[in-house]
N, C-alpha and C positions, 0 to 999 in steps of 0.2 A: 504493500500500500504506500503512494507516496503521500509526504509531507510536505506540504510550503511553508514560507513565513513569511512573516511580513512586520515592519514593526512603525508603532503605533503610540504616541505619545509616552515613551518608551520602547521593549522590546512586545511582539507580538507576535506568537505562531500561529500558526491557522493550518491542521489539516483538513483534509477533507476526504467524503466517501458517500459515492453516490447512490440513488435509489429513488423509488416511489411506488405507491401501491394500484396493484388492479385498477384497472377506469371499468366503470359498470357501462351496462348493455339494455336494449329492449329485449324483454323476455321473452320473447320468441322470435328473436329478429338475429342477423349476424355479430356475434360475439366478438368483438377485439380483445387481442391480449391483453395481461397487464405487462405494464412498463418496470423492467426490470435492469436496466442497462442504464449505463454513466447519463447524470441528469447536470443542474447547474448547482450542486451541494453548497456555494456559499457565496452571498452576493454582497455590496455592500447599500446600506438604508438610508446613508444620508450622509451629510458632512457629520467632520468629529464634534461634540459638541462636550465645553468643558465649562462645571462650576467652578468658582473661588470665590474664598470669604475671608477678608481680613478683620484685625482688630485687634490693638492690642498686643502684639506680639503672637498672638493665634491666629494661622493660617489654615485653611479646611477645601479642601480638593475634591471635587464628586465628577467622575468619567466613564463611560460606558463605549466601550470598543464597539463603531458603528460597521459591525457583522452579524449576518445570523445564516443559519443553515445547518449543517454537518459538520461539527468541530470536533475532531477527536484529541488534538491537543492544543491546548491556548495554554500561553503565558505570557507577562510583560516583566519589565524591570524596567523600574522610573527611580531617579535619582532626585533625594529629597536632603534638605540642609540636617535637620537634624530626625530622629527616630517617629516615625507619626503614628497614629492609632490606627487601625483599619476596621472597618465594617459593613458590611454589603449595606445599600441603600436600596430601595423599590427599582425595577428595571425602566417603569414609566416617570420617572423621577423631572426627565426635562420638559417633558410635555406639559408637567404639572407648572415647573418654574413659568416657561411661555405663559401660559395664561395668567401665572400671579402676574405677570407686567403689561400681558392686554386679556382682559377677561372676557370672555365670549357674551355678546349680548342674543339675549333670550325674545327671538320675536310674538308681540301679542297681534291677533289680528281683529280687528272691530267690525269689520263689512262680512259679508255672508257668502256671498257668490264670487264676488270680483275676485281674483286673487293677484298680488304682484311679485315679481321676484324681489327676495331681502339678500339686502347688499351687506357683503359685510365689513414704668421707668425703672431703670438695676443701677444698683451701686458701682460707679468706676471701679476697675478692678486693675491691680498694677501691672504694668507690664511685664513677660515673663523675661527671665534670664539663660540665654540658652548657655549651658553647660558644655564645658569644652572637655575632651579626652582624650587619655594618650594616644600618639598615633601606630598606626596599625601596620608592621614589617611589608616591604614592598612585594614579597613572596608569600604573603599570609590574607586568608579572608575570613574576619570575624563575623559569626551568626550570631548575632544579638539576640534573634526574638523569631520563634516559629511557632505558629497558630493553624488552625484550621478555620476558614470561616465560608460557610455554606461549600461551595462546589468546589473553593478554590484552597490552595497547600498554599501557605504565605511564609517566608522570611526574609526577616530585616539583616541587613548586609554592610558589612564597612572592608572594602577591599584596599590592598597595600599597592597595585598597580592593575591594570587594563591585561594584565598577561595573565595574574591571577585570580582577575575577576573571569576572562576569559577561562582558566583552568577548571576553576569549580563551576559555569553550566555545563562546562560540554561534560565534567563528572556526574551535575546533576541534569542532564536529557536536554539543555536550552540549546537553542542555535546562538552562536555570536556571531556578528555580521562583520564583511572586511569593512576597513575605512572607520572602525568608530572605537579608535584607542584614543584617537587626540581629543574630542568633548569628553569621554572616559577619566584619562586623566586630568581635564582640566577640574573635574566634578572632586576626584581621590585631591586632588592638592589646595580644595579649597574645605577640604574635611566631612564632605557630602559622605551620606549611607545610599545606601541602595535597596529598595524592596524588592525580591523578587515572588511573583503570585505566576500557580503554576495550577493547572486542575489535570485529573487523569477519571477519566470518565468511566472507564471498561465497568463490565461486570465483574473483575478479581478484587477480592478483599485486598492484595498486597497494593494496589492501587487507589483503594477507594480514598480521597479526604476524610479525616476522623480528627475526630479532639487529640489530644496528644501524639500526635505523630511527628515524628523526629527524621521518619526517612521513607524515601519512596523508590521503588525501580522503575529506574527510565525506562527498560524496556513497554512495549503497550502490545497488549497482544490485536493480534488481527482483525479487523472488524469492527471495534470499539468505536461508539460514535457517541456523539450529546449533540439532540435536536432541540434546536431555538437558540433563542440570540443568547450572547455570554452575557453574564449578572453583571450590574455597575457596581462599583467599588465608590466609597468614600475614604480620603484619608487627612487628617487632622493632625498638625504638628507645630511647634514653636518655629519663629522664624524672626530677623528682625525687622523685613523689610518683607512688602509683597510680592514674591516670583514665583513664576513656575515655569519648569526643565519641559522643554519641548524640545533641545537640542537634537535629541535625537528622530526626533519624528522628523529630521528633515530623510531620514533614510525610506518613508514612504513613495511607493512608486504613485504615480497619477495626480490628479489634485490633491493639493493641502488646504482644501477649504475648513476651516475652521469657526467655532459659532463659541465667544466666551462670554461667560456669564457673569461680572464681576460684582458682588457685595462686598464697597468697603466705604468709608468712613470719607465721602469727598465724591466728585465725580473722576473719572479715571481713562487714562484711553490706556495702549499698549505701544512702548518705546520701540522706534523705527518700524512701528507699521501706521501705512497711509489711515491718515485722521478721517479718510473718506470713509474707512472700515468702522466707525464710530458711529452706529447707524442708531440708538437710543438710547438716552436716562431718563431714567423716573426716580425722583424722588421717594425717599423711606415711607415719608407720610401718605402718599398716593398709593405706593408698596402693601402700607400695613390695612388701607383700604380694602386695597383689592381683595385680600385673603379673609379679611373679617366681615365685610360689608355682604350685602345681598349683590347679585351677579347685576349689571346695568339693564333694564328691555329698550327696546324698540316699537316704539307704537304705531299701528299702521293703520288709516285711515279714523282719526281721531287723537281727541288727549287721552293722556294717564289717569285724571280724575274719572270717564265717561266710561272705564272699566266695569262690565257689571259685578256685584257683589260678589256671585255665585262664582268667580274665574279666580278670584284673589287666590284661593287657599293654595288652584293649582301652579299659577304662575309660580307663589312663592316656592313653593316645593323644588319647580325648577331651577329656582336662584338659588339655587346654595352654593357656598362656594366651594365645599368639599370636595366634592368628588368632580372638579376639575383644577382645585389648584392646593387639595387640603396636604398631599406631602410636601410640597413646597411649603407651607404654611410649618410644617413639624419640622421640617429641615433648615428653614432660618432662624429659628426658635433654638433647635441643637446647638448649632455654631454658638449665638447670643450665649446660651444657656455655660456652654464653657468657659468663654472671655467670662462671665462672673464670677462661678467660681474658682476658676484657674485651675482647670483640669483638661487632659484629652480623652477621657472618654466619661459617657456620663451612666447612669444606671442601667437606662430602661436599651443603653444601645450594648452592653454587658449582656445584658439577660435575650434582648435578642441572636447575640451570637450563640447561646445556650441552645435557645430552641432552633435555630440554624441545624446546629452542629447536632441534636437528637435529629431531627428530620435529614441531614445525613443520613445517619446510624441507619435508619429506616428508607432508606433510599429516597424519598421524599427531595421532590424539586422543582420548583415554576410557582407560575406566580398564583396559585391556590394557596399551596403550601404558604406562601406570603401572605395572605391575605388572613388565611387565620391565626398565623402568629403576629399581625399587627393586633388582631384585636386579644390578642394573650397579653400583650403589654399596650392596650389603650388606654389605660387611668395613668402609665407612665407618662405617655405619652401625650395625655392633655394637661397635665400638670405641667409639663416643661414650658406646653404652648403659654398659659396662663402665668407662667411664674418668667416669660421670658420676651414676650412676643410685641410687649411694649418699646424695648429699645429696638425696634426694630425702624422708630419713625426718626431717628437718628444717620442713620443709611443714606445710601443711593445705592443703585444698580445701573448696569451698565453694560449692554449689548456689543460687543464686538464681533463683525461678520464678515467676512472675505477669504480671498483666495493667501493666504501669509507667503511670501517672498521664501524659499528651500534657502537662500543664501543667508538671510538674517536668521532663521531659524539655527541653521546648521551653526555660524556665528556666538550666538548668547541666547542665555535664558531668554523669557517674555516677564519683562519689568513694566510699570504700570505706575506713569508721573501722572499729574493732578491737569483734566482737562476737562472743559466744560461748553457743550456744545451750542452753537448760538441757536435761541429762543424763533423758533417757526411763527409764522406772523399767523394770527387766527382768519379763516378764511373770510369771504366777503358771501352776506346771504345768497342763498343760490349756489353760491357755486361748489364746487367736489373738493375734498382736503386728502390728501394723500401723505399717508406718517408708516414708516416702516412699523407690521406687525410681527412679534415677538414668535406668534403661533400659526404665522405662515410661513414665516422667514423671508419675507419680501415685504415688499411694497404692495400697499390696500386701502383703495379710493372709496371714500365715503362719498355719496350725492346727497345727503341733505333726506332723501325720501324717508317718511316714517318721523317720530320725534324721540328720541335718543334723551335718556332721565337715569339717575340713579336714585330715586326714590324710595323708600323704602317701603312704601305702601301706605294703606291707612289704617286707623292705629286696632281696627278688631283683625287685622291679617298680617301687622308687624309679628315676626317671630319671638317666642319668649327672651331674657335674658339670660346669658350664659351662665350657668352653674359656680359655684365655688368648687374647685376640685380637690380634695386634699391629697395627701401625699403618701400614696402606700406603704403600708406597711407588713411586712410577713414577720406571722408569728412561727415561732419556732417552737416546735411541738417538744414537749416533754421523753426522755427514755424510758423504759424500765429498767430495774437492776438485771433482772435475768438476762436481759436480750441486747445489753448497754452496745456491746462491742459490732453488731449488726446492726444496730439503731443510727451511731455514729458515723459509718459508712453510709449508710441512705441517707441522712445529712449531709454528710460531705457530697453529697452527688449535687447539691445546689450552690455551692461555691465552684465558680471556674475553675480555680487556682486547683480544687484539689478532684474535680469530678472526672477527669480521665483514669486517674489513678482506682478513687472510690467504684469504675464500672469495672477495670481487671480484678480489681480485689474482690469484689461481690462476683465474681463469673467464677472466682479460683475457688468461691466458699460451695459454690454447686448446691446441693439439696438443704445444705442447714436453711442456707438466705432464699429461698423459694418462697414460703409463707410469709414472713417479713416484706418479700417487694410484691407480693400480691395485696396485702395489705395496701401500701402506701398505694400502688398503682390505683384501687379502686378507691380508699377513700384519704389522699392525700392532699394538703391544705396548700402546698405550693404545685405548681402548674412542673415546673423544670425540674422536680424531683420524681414526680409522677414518671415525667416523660423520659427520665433515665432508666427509673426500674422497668418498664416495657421495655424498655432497647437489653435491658439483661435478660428479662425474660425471653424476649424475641428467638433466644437461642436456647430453649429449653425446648423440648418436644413432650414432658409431659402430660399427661391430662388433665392434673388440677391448673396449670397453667394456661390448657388451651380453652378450658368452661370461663376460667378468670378473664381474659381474654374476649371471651365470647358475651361475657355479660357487660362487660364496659361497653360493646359497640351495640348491643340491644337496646341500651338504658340512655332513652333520649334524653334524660336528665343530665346527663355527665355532658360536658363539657366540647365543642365538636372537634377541635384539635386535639383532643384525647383520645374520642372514637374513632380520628382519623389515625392515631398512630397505634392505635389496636389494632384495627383494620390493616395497617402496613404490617404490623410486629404478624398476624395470623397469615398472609400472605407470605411473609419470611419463612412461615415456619414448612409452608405445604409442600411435600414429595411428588405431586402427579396432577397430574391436568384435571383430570376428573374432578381434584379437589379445588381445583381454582375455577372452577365454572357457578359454586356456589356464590361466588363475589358479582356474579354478573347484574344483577338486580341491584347491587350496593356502586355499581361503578359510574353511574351517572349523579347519586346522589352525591359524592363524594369526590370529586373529580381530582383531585391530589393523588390518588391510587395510581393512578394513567400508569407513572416513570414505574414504580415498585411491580405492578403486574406486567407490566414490558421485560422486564429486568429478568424477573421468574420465568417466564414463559421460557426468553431466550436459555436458560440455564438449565430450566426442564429437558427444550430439545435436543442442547448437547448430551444430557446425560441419559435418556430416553431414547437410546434408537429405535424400539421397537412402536414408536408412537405411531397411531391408525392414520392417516393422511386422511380420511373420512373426518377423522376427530375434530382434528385441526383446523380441516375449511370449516366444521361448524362456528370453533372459536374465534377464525376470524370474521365474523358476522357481526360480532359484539367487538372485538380486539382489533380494528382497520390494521395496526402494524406488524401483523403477522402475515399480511399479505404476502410483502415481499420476503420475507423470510421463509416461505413454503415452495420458493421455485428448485433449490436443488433437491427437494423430498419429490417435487412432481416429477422429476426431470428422473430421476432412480427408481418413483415408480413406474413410468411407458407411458405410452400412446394407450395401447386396449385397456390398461386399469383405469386409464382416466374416461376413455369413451364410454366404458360401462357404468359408471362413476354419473358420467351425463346422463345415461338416458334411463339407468334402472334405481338410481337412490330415491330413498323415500324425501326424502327434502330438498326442496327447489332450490334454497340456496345452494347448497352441496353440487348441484346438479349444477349452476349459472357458474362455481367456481372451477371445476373441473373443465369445461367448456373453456373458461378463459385461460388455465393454465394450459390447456392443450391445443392453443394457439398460439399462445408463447413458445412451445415447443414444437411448433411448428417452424420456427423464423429458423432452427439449427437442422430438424427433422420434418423437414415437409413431407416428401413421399412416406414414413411410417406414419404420420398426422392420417394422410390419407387412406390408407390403407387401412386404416383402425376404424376412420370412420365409413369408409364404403362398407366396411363387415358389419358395423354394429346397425347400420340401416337398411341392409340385404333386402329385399324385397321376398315375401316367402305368400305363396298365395294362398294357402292353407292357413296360416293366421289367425287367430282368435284376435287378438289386439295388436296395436302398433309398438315398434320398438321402442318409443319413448312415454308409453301408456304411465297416465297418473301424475304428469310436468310436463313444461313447454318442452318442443323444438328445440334443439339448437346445434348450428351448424359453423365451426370452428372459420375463423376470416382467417384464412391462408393464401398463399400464392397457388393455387390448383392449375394443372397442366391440363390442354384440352380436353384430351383422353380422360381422364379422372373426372372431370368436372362434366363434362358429358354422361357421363356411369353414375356420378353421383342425383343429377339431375334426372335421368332416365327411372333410377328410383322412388326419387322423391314424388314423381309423377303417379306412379305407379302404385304409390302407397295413396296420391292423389282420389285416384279412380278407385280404391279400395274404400276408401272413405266416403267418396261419394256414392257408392252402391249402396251402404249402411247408415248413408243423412248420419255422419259424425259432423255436423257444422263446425262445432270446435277445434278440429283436428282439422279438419281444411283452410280455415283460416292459418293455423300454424304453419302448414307447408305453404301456403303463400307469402306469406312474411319473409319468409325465408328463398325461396326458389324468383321473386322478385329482385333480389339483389342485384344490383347492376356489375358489381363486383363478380359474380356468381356466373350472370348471363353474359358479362364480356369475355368468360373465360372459356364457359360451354358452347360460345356461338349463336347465340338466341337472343330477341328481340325483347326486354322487359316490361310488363302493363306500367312499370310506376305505380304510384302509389292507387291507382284504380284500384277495386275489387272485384275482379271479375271468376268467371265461372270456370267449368271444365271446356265447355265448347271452349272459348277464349283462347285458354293454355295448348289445348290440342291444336290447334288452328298455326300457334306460335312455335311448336314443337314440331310439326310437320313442314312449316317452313323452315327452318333450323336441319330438320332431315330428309323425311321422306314418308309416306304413306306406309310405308312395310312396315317403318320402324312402329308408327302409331297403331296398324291392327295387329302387332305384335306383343302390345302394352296391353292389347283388349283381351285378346285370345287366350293371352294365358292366364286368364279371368274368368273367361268364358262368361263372358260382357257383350259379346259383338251384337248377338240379336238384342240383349237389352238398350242398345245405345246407337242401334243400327242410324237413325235420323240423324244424329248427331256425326257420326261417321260420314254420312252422305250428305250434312251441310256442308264440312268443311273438306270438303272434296275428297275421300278417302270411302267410297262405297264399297 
């Protein structure tokens, strides 16, 4: 398999490996294969787009690598002044900031019929002191700090030279690119660290990311892929001045278009790049609007007040501003939240690397899994908003967007002096104003049409006032003496610091600690303790574990990121297919399952050779991605298994996937394609039923040679006229659907009705022009049809 790279505000690999599943068919009509051959596995979404937040000597960086597709290996290394905190942040993270700076207006509309188109305080805190340290031998690279956080292996790095920073990726699996020792060393001689963030995807525990991991094998075995875009990263570090190392991003190929986001303390452009790229500021206090206020509407054909009563409660509902700019709202509140009290990480961003890092454990990944471990830690996270989100009117933001110069890049960091753009003249009535939007990335003319308010309504539809939120607290449950030393360890699974350790240790205790993490799993007061003892459990197979287990995902009371990782921990545990068909009814309600039952399945079929290929197309009916993973099982069992597969399985699905795989295997095996299927539609006149009695038709889209497709044809007819002796209507509709194909009849020689419907006369008529008279009372006779059908013989000239 090969691998590319590519590097990306930092270093970036990117492999790839291609695929896609079955494309469906009319069910009784010609069946195309599924696509199983090299596709476009990784594209790129858009330019790069980067946050920064200063203040204070704290500086805070949020970047998402603009790829998605088929990545079996990603990693960057960015060079940072001093050590910074790391933590995954929401993948939809920038889309959210966009709108905190132009917020989408919400159009109402007043007229009925007409319709037109709509246009669209904290206490000072001191500044920190960055801490200076010995320096690091020119043949030596110190690992500071290795974490696991969600998908990705992270460590912090301080290298002695470009030779031995070079030395240790290519020991640890990285690519180092030529040409990039001299920014390298300019980075090592000004005392810069380096993080390097690394993911290994496969299904082998010796690769999986986990909480305490110290080392990984570069090797990646074959096949290993991670579908969807890679996670964004945020990182947060001391600094004295505002920079950030994009040196090396000059090593990208194609454009450097770049979109930065800048919160800091002043308005700001970015040193030696054109001031034209300076395309918005909005002040904090318009900032802390946007996120807290009601979304702005648009009124179209009338005022705001001439709203009727009855609309209020919906409009409001759609103004909120959450869920289009609420993590932006939580993530400017973070940054603030630190500069107060002088820290780089803060609690609730702790504890969500915890449930990260259990949703690892449990294969658990995307943005489900996100979604409910926000709301695991949402009292965290509205207190910070509360306790933080007022110096936010302090601020400016500041849009930076263009194509960046590879020379100034390649050059120096991106420094960022004090500049402030001249004030747009407000339009003249009537006419269009045109202001770069945030959440198009362009330029967006407003005409005036509609009347444009941010009102908040009238005061029985104004939204209540915002809560007091206080400040969580976990209580820490009491021991017993008996059980003190097991007690201690399930505690310890809730501090970082010691929970990698507390899960080996409670895995080595085996059957003592069973009842104990049953206990807390089912009724345990902290969320992250809980979520450890199932990841122990996970690995037990006995039955009091698997009812325990069983009754966490039954009992809608519990918690739903609980029962989600019940549901993963029981998936972990299952030996055979048979037993993961039980989850089928659970997999839409729970949609986080998706990665962990992808995962099993593929693990099942390596270890299951003897799995039914029957089984399997059933499961891929519920499982879409098992599709492509069933072509080398179609491909070892033949042509005549799958033909009979088509035409004699009890279920239609079974029957529609067989058909398409044995057109797929047509594209290497045509002539056995055909052979398989000229025998399995034999025409036999003695016959009770037809060969595909009890499911559609269906006739594999191959390249058929004349001869073939004539024989094939010649049957199809024939089972035709067998049908129509016995008014099977249903069944003659089938073989038309089918024996219609233009594809079909370009190949047999014959004129197609198109999508008419027509009869037997019709087809005889079309089939005797195609041959010959002999051949048509030859189709009759051995029927012993000719006197029943003799008129019809002798309209279309064959008496």
């Amino acid at each position: 398999m090969k691998t590319r790279w590519c590097w990306l505000l930092g270093l970036m690999c990117l492999g790839w490996l291609g695929g896609a599943t079955p494309s469906s068919a009319d069910p009784c009509g010609m069946v195309p294969p599924p696509y199983t051959g090299p596709g476009v596995p990784i594209k790129r979404v858009g330019p790069q787009k980067t946050y920064v937040f200063y203040k204070k000597g704290v500086e805070s960086i949020v970047l998402r690598p603009a790829f998605s597709g088929k990545v079996d290996n990603f990693g960057m290394l960015i060079p940072f002044p001093t050590p910074p905190s790391i933590r995954k942040v929401p993948d939809n993270i920038f889309s959210h900031i966009a709108a905190a700076i132009d917020p989408p207006e919400i159009p109402v509309y007043l007229w009925r019929r007409r319709r037109y188109r709509s246009y669209r305080s904290l206490a000072a805190a001191p500044a920190m002191r960055v801490k200076r340290k010995a320096k690091v031998a020119k043949r030596e690279v110190r690992v500071l700090r290795q974490e696991a956080v969600g998908m990705y292996q992270v460590a912090v790095l301080e290298a002695g030279s470009a030779k031995a920073l070079n030395r240790w990726m290519s020991k640890n699996g990285y690519k180092y690119p030529k040409g990039m020792d001299k920014p390298t060393n300019d980075y090592i001689q000004k005392g810069w660290c380096f993080v390097a963030v690394k993911t290994r995807v496969a299904g082998k525990k010796s690769v999986q990311p986990r909480p305490g991991m110290r080392k990984a094998k570069p090797k990646f075995p074959v096949g290993g892929s991670f579908d969807g875009a890679v996670q964004a990263m945020g990182f947060r570090f001391k600094s004295r001045q505002l920079v950030v190392p994009m040196r090396l991003s000059a090593f990208n190929a194609g454009r450097l278009r770049n979109v930065v986001y800048i919160l800091a303390e002043g308005p700001r452009a970015i040193r030696n790049i054109p001031k034209k790229n300076v395309v918005r500021q909005i002040s904090g206090k318009e900032l802390y609007r946007n996120v807290t206020d009601l979304l702005p509407i648009r009124v179209y054909g009338g005022q705001p007040h001439q709203i009727p009563r009855h609309r209020w409660r919906y409009i409001q509902r759609r103004r909120r501003p959450g869920p289009h700019n609420g993590l932006a709202r939580t993530l400017f509140a973070s940054d603030l939240r630190a500069v107060s009290l002088g820290k780089l990480v803060l609690e609730h961003e702790t504890r969500k690397k915890q449930l990260l890092n259990i949703g690892e454990a449990l294969r658990l990944r995307g943005k489900h899994i996100d979604q409910s471990n926000r709301k695991a830690i949402q009292q965290e996270l509205a207190y910070t908003v509360q306790e933080s989100l007022q110096a936010l009117r302090g601020m400016t933001m500041t849009v930076v967007d263009g194509d960046f110069p590879r020379k100034v890049l390649a050059r120096e960091n991106l420094t960022f002096p004090r500049y402030r753009m001249a004030k747009s003249k407000p339009p003249k009535k009537g006419r269009r104003f045109c202001r770069y939007n945030a959440r198009f990335l362009s330029r967006r003319c407003t005409y005036g049409r509609g009347v444009l308010t941010r009102w908040q309504g009238p005061m029985y539809a104004r939204p209540p006032a915002p809560r007091i939120v206080k400040k969580p607290v976990y209580k820490k449950r009491r021991v017993p003496k008996r059980a003190r030393t097991i007690y201690q360890w399930i505690l310890r699974l809730g501090n970082p610091k010691t929970s990698a350790q507390a899960v080996q240790t409670l895995r080595g205790m085996g059957v003592k600690a069973i009842p104990y993490l049953i206990g807390e799993s089912l009724e345990g007061s902290d969320v992250v303790q809980r979520g450890w003892s199932i990841v122990v459990l996970s690995d037990s197979s006995r039955r009091s574990v698997k009812r325990a287990l069983k009754k966490i995902t039954e009992d809608s009371k519990q918690p739903h990121l609980v029962r989600t990782w019940a549901f993963a921990a029981r998936i972990k545990q299952e030996t055979t297919l048979q037993g993961l068909q039980a989850y089928m009814n659970q997999y839409y309600r729970f949609r986080a399952l998706q990665r962990p039952m992808r995962l099993k399945i593929q693990e099942l079929l390596q270890n299951q050779k003897n799995a039914s290929l029957r089984q399997l197309f059933g499961l891929s009916k519920r499982f879409y991605f098992l599709r492509r993973m069933l072509m080398p099982m179609a491909e070892k069992a033949g042509p005549w298994k799958l033909a009979k597969m088509m035409t004699r399985d009890k279920d239609t699905y079974v029957r529609r996937q067989a058909a398409s795989y044995l057109a797929a295997l047509g594209r290497k095996k045509a002539g056995a394609v055909a052979k398989a299927t000229l025998r399995i539609y034999r025409f036999r006149p003695k016959a009770r039923k037809t060969p595909w009695h009890g499911g559609a038709l269906y006739v594999p889209s191959i390249s058929w040679d004349r001869r073939e497709a004539k024989q094939l044809v010649r049957q199809l007819l024939s089972w035709y006229i067998w049908c129509s002796e016995r008014k099977q209507s249903g069944q003659l509709r089938q073989i038309h659907n089918n024996i219609r194909s233009l594809r079909l009849a370009r190949a047999a020689g014959y004129r197609s009705p198109g999508w008419r419907n027509v009869g037997l006369q019709r087809w005889m008529t079309l089939w005797k022009n195609a041959t010959n008279c002999k051949e048509v009372r030859r189709m009759f006779s051995v029927q012993n049809a000719i006197k029943t059908n003799a008129s019809l013989l002798e309209s279309i000239g064959c008496p």
